[in-house]
Structure formats: C-alpha cells, structure tokens
N, C-alpha and C positions, 0 to 999 in steps of 0.2 A: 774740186766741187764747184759746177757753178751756181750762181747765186742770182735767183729769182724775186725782182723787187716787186711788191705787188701795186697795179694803176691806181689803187688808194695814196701809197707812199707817194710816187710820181705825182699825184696830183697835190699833196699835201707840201712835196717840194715847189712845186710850180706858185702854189701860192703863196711861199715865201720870197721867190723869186719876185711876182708880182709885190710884196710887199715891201723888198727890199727898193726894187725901182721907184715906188711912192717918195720913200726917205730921201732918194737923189731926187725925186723931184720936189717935195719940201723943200731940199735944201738952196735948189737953183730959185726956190720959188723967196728964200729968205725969209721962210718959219721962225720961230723961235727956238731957240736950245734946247729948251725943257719941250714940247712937239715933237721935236725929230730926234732926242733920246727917247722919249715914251714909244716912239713909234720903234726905235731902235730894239729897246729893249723887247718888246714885243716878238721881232722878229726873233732874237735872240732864247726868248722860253719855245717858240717853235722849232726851231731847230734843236734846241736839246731833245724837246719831245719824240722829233723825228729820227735825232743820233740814238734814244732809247729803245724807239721799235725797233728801229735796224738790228740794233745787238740782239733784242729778244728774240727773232723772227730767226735772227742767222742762228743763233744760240737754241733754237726749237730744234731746226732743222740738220742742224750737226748731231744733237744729240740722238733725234730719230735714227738720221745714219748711222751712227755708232750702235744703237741700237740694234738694229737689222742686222749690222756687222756682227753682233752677238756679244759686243764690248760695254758691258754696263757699268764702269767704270767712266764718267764725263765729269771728274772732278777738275781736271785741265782744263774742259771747253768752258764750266764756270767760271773758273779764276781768268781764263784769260776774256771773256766775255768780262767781267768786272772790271779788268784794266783797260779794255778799251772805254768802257764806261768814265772810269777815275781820270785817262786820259784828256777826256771828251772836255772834260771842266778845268 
C-alpha cells in the first residue's frame, strides 16, 4: 500500500524542522537551559502530534481498504495502529 502524506503534514513537519534549527541556534547563541528546553519541549508535543495524525490518517486509510476488500474485520489494523502509538512514547 502506498502511503500518501498530505502538504499539511509536510508542512507541519518543516516547521518543526524550522523549530528544531532555532534550538541549535539558541544554543550556539548561549540561551539559557530553561529557553532551549522550553523550546525543546515544544518541539517535542509537535511531533507527537504529528506521530498522531500519521497513525490516524494511515489507520483511516487501511481500514477504507479493507473495506472495499469486503473485510470488516480491522481489529488488527487497531491494535497495531495503538502500538505504533505506545511505541511512539
């Protein structure tokens, strides 16, 4: 199955990217600790949020397939949808 990220996700990546780059320059810049975790941290609830969609969007989309396939049965694509999640953390 291939897997189609949508230019929201990508852009929502880019700007942790972007945010991640701030941190090293904070830190060349010689912020203080408690700055450049806050700002850590920050980056950090964005990418979970981002690990979230992903699971959800792929976890839509697999089940649609199954779907179609005429298999209403996506008890699997749950639980393994939830362990990449448990993973994630």
């Amino acid at each position: 199955m291939d897997y189609n990220y949508s230019d929201e996700m990508k852009t929502r990546l880019r700007r942790i990217e972007g945010q991640v780059r701030g941190v090293l320059r904070m830190m060349e810049e010689g912020q203080s600790c408690k700055e450049v975790v806050a700002q850590l941290s920050a980056v950090r609830n964005a990418s979970d949020k981002a690990i979230a969609q992903i699971v959800a969007e792929n976890l839509h989309q697999c089940i649609l397939a199954e779907q179609v396939e005429g298999n209403q049965n996506t008890e699997k694509l749950v639980k393994e949808a939830i362990a990449l999640l448990v993973k994630s953390h």
